[in-house]
mmCIF file of the N, C-alpha and C atoms, coordinates in Angstrom:
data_MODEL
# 
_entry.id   MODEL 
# 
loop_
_atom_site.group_PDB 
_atom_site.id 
_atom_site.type_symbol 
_atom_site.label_atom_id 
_atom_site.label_alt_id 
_atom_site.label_comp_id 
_atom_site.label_asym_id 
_atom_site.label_entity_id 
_atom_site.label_seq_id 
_atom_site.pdbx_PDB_ins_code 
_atom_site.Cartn_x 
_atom_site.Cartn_y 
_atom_site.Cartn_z 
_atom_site.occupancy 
_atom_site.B_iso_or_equiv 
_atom_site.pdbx_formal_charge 
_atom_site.auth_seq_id 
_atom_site.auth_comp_id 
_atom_site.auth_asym_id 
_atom_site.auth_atom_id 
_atom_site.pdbx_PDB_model_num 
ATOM 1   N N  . UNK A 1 1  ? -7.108  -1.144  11.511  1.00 0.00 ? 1  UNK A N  1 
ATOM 2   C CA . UNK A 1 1  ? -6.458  0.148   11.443  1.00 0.00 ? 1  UNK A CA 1 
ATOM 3   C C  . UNK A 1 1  ? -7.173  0.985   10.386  1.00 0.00 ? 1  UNK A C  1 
ATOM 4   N N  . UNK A 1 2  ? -7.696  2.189   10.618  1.00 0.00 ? 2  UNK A N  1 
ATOM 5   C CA . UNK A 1 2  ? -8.133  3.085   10.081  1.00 0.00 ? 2  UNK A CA 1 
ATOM 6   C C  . UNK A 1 2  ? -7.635  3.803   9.117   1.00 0.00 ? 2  UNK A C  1 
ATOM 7   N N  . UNK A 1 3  ? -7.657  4.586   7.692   1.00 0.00 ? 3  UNK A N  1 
ATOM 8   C CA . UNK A 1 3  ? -6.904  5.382   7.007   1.00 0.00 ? 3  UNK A CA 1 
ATOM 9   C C  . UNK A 1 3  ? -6.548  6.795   8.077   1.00 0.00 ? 3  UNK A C  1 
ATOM 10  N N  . UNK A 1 4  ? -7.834  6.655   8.622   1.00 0.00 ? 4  UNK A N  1 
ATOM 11  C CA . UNK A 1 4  ? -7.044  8.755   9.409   1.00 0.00 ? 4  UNK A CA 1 
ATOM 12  C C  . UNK A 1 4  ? -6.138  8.027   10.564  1.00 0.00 ? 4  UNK A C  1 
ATOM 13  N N  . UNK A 1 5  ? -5.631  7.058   10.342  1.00 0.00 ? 5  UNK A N  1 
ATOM 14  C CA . UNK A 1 5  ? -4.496  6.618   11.283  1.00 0.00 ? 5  UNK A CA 1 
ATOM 15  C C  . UNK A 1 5  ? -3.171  6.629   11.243  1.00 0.00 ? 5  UNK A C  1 
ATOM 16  N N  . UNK A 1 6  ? -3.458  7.048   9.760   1.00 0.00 ? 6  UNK A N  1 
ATOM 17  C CA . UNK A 1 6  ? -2.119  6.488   8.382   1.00 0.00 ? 6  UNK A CA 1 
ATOM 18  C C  . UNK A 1 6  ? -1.538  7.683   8.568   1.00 0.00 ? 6  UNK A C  1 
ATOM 19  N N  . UNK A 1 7  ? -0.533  7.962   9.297   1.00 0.00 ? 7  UNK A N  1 
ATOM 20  C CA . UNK A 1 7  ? 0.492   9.433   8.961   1.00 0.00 ? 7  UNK A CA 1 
ATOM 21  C C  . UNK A 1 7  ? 0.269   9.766   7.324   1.00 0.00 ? 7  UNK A C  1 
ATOM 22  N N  . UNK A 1 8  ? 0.225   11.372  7.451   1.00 0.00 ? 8  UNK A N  1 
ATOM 23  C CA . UNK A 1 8  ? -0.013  11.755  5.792   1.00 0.00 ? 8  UNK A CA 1 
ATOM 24  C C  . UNK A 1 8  ? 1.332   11.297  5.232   1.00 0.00 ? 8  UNK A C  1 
ATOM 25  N N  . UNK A 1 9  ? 2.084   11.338  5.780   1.00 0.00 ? 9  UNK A N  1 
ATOM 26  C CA . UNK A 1 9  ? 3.269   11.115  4.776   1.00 0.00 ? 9  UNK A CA 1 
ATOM 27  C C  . UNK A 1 9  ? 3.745   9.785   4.139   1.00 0.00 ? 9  UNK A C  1 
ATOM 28  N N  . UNK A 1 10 ? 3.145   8.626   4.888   1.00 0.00 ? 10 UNK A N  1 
ATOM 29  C CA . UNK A 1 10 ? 3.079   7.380   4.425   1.00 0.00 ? 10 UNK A CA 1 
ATOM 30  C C  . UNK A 1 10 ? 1.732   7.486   3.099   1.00 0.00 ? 10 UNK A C  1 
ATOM 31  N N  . UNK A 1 11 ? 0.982   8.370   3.368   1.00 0.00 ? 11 UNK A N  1 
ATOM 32  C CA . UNK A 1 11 ? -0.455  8.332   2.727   1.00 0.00 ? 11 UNK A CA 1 
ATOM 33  C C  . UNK A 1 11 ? -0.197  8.733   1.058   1.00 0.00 ? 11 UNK A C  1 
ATOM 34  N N  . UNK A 1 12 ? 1.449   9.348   1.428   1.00 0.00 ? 12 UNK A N  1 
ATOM 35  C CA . UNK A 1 12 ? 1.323   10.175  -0.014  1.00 0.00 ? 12 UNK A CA 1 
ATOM 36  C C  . UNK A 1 12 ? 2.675   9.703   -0.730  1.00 0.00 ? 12 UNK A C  1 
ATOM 37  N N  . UNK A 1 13 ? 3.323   8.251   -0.176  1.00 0.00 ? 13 UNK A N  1 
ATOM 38  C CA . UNK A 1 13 ? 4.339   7.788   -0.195  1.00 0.00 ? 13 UNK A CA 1 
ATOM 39  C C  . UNK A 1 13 ? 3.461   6.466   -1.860  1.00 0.00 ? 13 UNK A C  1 
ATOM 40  N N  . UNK A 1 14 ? 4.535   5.912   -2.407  1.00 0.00 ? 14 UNK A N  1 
ATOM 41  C CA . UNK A 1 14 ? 3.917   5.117   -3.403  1.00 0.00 ? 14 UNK A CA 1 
ATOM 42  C C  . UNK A 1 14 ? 4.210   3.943   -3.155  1.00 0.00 ? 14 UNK A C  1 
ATOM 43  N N  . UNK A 1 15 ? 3.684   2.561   -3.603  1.00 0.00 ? 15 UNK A N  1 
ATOM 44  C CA . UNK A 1 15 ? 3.965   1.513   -3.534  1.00 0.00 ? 15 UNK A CA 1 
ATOM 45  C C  . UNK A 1 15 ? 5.150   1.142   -3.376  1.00 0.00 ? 15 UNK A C  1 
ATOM 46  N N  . UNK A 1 16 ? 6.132   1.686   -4.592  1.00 0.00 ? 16 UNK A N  1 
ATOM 47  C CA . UNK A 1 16 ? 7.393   1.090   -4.184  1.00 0.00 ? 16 UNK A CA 1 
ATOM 48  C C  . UNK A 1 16 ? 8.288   1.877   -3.347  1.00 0.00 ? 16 UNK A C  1 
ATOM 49  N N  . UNK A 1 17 ? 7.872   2.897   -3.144  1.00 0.00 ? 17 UNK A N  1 
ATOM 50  C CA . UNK A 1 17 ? 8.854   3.713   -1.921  1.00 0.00 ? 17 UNK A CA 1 
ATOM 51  C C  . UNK A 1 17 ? 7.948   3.423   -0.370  1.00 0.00 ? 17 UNK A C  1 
ATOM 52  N N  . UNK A 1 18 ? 6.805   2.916   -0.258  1.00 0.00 ? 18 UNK A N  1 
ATOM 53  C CA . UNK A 1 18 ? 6.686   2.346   0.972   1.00 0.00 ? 18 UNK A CA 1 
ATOM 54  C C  . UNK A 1 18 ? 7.122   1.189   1.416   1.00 0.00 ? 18 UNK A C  1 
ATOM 55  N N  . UNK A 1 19 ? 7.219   0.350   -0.004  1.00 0.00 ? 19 UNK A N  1 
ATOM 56  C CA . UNK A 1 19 ? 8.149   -1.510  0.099   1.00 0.00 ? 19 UNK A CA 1 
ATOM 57  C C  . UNK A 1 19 ? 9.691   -1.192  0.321   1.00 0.00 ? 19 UNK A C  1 
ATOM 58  N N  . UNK A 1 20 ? 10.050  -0.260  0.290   1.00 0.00 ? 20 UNK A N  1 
ATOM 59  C CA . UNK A 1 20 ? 11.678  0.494   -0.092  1.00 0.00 ? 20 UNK A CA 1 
ATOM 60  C C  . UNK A 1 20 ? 11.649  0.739   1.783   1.00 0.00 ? 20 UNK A C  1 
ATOM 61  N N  . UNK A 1 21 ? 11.157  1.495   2.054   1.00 0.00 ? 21 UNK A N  1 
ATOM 62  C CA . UNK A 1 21 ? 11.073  1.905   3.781   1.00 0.00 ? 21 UNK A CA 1 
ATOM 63  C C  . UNK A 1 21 ? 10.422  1.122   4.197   1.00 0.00 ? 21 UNK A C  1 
ATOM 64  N N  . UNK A 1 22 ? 10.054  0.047   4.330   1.00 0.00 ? 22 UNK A N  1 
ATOM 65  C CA . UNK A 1 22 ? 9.511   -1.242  5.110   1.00 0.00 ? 22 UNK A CA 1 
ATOM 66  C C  . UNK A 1 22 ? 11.082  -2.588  5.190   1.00 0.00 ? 22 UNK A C  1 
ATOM 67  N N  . UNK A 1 23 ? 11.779  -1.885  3.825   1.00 0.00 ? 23 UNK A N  1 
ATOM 68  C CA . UNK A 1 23 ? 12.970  -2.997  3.885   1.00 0.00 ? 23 UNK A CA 1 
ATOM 69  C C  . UNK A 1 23 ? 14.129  -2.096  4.768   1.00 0.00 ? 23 UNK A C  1 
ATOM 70  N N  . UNK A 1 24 ? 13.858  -0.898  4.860   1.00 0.00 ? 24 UNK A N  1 
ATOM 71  C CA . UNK A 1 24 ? 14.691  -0.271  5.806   1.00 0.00 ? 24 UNK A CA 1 
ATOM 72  C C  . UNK A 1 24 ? 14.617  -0.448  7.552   1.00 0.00 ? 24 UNK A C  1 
ATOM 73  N N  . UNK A 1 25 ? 12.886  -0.607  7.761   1.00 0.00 ? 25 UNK A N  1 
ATOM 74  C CA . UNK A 1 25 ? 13.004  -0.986  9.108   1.00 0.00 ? 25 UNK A CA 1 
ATOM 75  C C  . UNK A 1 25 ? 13.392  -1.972  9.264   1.00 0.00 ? 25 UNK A C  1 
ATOM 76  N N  . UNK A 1 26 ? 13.263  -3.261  8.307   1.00 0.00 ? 26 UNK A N  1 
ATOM 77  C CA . UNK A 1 26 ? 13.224  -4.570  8.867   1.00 0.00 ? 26 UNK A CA 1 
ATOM 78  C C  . UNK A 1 26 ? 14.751  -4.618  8.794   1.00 0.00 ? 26 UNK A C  1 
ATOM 79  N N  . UNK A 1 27 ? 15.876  -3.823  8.674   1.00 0.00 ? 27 UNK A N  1 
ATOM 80  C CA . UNK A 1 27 ? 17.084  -3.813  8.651   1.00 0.00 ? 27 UNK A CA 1 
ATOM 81  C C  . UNK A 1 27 ? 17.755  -3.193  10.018  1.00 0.00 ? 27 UNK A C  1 
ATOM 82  N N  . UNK A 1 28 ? 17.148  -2.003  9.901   1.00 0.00 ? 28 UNK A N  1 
ATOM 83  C CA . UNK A 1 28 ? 17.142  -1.579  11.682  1.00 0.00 ? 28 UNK A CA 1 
ATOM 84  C C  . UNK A 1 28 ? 16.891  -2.331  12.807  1.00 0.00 ? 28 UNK A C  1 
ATOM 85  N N  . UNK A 1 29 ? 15.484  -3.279  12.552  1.00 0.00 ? 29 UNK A N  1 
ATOM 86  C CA . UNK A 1 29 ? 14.703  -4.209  13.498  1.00 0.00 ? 29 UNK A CA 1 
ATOM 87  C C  . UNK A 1 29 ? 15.561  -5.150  13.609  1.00 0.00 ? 29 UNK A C  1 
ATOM 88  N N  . UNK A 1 30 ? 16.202  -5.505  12.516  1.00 0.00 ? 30 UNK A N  1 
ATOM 89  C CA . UNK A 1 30 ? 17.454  -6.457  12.672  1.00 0.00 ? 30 UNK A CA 1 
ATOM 90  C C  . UNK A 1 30 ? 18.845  -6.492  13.684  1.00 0.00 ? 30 UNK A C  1 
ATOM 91  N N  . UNK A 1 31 ? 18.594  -5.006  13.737  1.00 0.00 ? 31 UNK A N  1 
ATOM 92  C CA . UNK A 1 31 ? 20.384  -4.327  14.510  1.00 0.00 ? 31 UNK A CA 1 
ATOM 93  C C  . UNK A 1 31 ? 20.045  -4.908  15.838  1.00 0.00 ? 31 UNK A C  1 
ATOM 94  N N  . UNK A 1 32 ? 20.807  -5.229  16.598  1.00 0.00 ? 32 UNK A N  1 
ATOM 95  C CA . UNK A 1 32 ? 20.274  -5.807  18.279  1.00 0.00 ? 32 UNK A CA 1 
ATOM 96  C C  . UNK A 1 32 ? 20.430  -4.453  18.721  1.00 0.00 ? 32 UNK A C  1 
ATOM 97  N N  . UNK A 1 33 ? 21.239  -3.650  18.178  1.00 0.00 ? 33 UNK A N  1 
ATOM 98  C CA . UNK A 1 33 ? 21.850  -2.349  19.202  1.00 0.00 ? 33 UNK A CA 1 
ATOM 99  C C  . UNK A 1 33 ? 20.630  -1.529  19.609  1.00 0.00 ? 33 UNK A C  1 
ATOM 100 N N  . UNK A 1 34 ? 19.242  -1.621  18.612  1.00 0.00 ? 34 UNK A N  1 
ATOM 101 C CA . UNK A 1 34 ? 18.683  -1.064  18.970  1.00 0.00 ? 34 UNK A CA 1 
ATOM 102 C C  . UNK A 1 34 ? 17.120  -1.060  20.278  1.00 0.00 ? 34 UNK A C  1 
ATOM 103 N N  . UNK A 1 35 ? 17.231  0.047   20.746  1.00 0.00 ? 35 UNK A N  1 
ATOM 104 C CA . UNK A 1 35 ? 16.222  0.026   22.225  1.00 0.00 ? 35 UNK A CA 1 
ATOM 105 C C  . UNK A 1 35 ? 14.651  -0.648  21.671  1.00 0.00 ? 35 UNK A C  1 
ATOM 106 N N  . UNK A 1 36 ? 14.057  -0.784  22.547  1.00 0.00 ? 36 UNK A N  1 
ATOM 107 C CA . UNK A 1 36 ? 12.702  -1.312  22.551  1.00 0.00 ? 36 UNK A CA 1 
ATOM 108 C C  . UNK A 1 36 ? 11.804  -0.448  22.334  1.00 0.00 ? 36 UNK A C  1 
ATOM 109 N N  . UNK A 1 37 ? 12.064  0.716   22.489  1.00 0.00 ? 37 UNK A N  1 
ATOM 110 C CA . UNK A 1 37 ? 11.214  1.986   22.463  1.00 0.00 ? 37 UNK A CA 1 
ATOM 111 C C  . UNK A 1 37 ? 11.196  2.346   20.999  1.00 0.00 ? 37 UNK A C  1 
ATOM 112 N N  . UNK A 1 38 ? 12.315  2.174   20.303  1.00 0.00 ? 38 UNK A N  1 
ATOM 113 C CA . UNK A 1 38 ? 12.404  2.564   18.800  1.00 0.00 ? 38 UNK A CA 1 
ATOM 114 C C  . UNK A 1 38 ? 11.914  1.633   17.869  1.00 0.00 ? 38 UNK A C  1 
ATOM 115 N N  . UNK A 1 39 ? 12.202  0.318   18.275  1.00 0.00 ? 39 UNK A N  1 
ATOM 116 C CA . UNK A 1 39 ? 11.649  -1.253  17.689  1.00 0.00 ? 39 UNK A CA 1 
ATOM 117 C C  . UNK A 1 39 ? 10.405  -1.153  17.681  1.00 0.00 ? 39 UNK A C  1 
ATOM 118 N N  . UNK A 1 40 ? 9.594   -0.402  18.821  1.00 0.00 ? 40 UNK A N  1 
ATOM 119 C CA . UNK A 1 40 ? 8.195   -0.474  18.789  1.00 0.00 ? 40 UNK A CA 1 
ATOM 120 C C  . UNK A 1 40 ? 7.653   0.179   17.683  1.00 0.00 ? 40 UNK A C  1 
ATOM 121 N N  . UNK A 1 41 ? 8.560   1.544   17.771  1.00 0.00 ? 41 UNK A N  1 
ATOM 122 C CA . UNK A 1 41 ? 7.879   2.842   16.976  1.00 0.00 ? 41 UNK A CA 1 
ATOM 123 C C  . UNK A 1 41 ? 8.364   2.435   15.182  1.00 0.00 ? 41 UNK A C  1 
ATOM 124 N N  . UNK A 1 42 ? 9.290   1.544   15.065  1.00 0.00 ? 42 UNK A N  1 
ATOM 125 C CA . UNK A 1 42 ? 9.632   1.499   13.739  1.00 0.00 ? 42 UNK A CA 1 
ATOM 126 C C  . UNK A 1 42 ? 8.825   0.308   13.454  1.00 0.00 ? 42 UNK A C  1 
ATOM 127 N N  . UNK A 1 43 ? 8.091   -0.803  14.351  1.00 0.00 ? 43 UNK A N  1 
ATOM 128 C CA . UNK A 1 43 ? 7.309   -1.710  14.019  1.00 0.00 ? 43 UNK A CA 1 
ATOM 129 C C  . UNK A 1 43 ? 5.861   -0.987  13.935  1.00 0.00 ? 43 UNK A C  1 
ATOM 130 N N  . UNK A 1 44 ? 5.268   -0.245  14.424  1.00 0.00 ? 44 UNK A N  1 
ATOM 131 C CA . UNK A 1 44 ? 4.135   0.464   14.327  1.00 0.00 ? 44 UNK A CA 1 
ATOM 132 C C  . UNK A 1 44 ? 4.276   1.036   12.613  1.00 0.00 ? 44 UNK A C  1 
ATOM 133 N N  . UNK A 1 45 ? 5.258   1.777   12.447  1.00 0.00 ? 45 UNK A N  1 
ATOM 134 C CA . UNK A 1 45 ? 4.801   2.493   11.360  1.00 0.00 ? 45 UNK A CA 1 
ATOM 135 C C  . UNK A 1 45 ? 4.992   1.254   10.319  1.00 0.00 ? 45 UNK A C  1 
ATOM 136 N N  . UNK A 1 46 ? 5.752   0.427   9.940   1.00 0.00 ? 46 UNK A N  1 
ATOM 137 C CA . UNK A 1 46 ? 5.876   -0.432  9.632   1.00 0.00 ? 46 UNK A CA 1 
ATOM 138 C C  . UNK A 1 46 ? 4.650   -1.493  8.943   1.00 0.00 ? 46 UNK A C  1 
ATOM 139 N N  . UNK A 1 47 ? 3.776   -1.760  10.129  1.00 0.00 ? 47 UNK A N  1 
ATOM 140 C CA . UNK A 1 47 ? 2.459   -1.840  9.965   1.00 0.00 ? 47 UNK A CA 1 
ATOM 141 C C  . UNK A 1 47 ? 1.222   -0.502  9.135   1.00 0.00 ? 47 UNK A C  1 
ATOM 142 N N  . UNK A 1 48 ? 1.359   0.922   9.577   1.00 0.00 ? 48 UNK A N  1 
ATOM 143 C CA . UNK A 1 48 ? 1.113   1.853   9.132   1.00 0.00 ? 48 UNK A CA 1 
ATOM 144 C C  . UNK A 1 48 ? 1.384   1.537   7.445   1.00 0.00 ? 48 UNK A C  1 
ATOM 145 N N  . UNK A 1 49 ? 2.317   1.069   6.962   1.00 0.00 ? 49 UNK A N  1 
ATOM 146 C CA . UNK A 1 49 ? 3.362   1.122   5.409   1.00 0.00 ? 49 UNK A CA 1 
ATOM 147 C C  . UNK A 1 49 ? 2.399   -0.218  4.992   1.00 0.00 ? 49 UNK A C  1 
ATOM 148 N N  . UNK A 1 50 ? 2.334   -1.266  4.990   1.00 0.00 ? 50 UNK A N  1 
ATOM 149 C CA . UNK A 1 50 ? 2.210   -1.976  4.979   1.00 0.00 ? 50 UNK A CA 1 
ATOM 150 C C  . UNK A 1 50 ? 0.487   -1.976  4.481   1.00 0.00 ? 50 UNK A C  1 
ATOM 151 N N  . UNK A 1 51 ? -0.346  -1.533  5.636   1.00 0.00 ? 51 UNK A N  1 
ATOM 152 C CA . UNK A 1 51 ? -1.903  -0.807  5.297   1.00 0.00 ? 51 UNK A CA 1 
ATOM 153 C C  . UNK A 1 51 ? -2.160  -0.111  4.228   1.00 0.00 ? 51 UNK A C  1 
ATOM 154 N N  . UNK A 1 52 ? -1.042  0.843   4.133   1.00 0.00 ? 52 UNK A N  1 
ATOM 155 C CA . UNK A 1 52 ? -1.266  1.494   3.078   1.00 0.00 ? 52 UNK A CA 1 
ATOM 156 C C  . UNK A 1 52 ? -0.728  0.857   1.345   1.00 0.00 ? 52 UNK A C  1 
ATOM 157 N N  . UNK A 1 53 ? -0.155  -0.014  1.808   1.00 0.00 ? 53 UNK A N  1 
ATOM 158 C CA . UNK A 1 53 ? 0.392   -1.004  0.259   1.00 0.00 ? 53 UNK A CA 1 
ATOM 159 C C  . UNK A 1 53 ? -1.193  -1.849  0.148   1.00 0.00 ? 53 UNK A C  1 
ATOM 160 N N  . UNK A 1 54 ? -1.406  -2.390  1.147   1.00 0.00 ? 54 UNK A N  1 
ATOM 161 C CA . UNK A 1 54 ? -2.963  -2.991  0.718   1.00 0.00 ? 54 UNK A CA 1 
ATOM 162 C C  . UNK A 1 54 ? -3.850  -2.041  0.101   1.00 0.00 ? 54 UNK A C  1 
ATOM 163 N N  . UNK A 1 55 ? -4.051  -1.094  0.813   1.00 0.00 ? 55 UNK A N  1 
ATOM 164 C CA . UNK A 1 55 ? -5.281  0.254   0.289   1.00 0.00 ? 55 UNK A CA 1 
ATOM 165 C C  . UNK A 1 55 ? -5.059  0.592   -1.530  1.00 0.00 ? 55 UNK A C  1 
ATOM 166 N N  . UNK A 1 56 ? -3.186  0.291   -1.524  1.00 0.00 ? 56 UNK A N  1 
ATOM 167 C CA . UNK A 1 56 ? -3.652  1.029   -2.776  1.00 0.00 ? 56 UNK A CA 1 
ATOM 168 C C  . UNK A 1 56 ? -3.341  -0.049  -3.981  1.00 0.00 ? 56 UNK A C  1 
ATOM 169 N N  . UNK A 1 57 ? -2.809  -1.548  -3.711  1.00 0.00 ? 57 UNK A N  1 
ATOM 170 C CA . UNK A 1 57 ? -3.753  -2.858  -4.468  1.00 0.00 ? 57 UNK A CA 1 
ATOM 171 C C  . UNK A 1 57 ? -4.279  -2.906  -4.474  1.00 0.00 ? 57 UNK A C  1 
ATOM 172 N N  . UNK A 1 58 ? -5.691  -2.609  -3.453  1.00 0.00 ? 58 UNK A N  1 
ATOM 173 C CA . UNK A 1 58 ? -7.013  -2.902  -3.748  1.00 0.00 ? 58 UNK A CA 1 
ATOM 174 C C  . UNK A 1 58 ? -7.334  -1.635  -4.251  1.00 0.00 ? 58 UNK A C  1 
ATOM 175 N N  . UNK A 1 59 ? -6.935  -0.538  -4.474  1.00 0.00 ? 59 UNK A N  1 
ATOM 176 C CA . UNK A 1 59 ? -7.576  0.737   -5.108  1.00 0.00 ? 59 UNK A CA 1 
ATOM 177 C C  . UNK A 1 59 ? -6.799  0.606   -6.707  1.00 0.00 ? 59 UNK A C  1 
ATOM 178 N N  . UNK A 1 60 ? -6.108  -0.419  -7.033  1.00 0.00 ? 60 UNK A N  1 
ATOM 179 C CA . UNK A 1 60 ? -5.807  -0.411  -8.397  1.00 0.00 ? 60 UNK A CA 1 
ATOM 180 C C  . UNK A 1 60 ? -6.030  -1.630  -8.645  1.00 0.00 ? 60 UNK A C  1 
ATOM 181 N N  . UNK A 1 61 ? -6.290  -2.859  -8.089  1.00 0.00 ? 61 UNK A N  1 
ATOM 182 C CA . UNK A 1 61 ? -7.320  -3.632  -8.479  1.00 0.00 ? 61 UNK A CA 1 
ATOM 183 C C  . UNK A 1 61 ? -8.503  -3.350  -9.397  1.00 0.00 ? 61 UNK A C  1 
ATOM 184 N N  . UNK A 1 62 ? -9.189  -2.603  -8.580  1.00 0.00 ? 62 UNK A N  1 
ATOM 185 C CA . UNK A 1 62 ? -10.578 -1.754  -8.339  1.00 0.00 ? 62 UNK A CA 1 
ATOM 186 C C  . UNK A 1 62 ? -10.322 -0.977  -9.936  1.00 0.00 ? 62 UNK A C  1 
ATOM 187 N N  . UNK A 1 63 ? -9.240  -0.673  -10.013 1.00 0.00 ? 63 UNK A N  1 
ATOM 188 C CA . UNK A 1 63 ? -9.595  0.378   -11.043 1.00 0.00 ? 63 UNK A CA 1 
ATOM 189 C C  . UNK A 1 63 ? -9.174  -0.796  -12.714 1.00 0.00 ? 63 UNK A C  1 
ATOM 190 N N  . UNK A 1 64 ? -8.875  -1.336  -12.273 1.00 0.00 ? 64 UNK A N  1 
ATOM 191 C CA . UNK A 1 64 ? -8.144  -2.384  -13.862 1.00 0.00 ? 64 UNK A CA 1 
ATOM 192 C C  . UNK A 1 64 ? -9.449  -3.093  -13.827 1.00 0.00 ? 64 UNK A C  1 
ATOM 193 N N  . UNK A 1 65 ? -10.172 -3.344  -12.736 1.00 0.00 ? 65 UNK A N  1 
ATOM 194 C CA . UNK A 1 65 ? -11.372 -4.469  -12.740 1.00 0.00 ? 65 UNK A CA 1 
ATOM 195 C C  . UNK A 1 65 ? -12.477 -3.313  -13.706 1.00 0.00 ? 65 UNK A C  1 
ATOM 196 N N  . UNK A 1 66 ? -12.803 -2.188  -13.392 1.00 0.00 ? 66 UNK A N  1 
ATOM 197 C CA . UNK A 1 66 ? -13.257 -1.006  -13.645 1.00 0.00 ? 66 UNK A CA 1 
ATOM 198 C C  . UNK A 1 66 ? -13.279 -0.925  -15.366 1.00 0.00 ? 66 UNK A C  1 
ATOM 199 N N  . UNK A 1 67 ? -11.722 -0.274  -15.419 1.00 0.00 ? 67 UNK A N  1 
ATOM 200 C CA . UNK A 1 67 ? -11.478 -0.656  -17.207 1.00 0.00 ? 67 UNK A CA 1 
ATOM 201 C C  . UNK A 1 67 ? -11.750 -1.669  -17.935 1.00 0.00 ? 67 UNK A C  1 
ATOM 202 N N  . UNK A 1 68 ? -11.514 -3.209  -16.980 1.00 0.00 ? 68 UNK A N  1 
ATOM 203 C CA . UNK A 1 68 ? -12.040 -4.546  -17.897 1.00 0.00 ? 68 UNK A CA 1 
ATOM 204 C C  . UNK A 1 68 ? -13.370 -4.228  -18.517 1.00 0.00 ? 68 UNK A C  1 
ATOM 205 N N  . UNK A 1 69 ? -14.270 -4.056  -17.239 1.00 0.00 ? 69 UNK A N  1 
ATOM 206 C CA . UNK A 1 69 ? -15.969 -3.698  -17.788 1.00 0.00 ? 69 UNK A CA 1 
ATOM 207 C C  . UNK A 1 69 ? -16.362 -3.105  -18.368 1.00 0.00 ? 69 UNK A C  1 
ATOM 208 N N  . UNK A 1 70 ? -15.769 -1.643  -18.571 1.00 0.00 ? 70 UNK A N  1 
ATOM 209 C CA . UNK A 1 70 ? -15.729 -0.832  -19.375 1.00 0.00 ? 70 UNK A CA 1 
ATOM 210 C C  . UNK A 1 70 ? -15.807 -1.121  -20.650 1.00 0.00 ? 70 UNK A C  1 
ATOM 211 N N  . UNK A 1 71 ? -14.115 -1.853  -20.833 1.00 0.00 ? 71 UNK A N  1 
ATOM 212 C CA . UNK A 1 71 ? -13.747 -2.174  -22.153 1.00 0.00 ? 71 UNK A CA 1 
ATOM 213 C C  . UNK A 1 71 ? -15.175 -3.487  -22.578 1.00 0.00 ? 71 UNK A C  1 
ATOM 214 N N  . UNK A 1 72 ? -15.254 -4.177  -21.997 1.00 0.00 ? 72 UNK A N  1 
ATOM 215 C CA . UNK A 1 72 ? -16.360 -5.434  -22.176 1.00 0.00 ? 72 UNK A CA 1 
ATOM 216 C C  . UNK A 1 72 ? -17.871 -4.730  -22.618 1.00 0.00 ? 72 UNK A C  1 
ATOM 217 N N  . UNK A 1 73 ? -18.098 -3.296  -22.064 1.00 0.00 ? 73 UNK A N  1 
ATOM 218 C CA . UNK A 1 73 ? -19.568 -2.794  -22.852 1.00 0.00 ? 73 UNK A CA 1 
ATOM 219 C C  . UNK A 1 73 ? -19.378 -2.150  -23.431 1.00 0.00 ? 73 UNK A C  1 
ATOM 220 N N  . UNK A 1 74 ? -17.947 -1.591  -23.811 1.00 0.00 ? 74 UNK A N  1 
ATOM 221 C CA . UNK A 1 74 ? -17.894 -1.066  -25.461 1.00 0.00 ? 74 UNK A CA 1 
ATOM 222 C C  . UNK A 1 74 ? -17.969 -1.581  -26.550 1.00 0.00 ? 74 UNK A C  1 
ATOM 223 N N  . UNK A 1 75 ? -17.265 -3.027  -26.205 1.00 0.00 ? 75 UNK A N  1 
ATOM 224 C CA . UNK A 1 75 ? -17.230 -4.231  -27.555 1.00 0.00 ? 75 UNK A CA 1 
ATOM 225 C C  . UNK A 1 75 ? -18.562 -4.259  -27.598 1.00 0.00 ? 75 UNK A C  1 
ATOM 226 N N  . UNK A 1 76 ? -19.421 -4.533  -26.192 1.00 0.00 ? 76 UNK A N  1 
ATOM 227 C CA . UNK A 1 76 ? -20.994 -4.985  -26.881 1.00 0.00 ? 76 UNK A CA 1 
ATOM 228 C C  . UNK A 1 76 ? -21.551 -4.434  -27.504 1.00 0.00 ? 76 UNK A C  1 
ATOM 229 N N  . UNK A 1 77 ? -21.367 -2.974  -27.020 1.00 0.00 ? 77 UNK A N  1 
ATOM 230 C CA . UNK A 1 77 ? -22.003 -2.154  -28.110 1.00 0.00 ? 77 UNK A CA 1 
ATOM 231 C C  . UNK A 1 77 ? -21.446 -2.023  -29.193 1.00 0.00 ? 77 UNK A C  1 
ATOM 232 N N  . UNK A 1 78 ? -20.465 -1.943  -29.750 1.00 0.00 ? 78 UNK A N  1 
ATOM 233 C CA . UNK A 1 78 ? -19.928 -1.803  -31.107 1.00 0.00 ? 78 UNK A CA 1 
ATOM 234 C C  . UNK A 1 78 ? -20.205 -3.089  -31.709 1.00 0.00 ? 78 UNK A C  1 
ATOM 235 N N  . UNK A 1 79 ? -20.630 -4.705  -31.022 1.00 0.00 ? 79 UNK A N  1 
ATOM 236 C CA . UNK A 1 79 ? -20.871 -5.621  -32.196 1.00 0.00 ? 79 UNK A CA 1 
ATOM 237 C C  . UNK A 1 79 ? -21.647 -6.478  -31.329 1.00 0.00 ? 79 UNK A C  1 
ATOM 238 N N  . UNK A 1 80 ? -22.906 -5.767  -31.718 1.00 0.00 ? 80 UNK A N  1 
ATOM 239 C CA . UNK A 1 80 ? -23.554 -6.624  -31.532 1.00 0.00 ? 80 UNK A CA 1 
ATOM 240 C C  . UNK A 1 80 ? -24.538 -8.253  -31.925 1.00 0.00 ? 80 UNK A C  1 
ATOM 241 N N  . UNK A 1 81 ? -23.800 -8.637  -31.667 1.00 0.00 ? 81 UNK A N  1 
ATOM 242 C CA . UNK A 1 81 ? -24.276 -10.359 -32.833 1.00 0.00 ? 81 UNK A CA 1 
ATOM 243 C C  . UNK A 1 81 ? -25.227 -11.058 -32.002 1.00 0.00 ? 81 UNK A C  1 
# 
């Protein structure tokens, strides 16, 4: 699945308010009452939510891994032994 796949509004949603609406479908997905047509569409985006919780662990991974190195060639330079 692609990012230009990602509805903007999931895109601009945050970690914990996409884990927050992922526990909402799986509560709906739960109801029997509901049709197959909606189960699909609330399991799609679902997946959509889900993509985008990976994208942005690995985009703050990325960035703490970033600062480690950072911080690691400032010490070198400030002492060098």
């Amino acid at each position: 699945m692609k990012l230009k796949n990602i509805p903007e509004d999931i895109r601009t949603k945050s970690i914990k308010e996409a884990q927050n609406e992922i526990k909402e479908i799986i509560t709906q997905l739960e109801n029997k009452e509901i049709n197959l047509e909606n189960s699909i569409q609330h399991y799609n985006r679902m997946i959509h939510l889900n993509y985008h919780i990976q994208k942005q662990f690995r985009k703050k991974a990325n960035e703490i891994k970033h600062l480690k190195l950072d911080k690691n060639k400032k010490n070198i330079i400030k002492d060098p032994k």
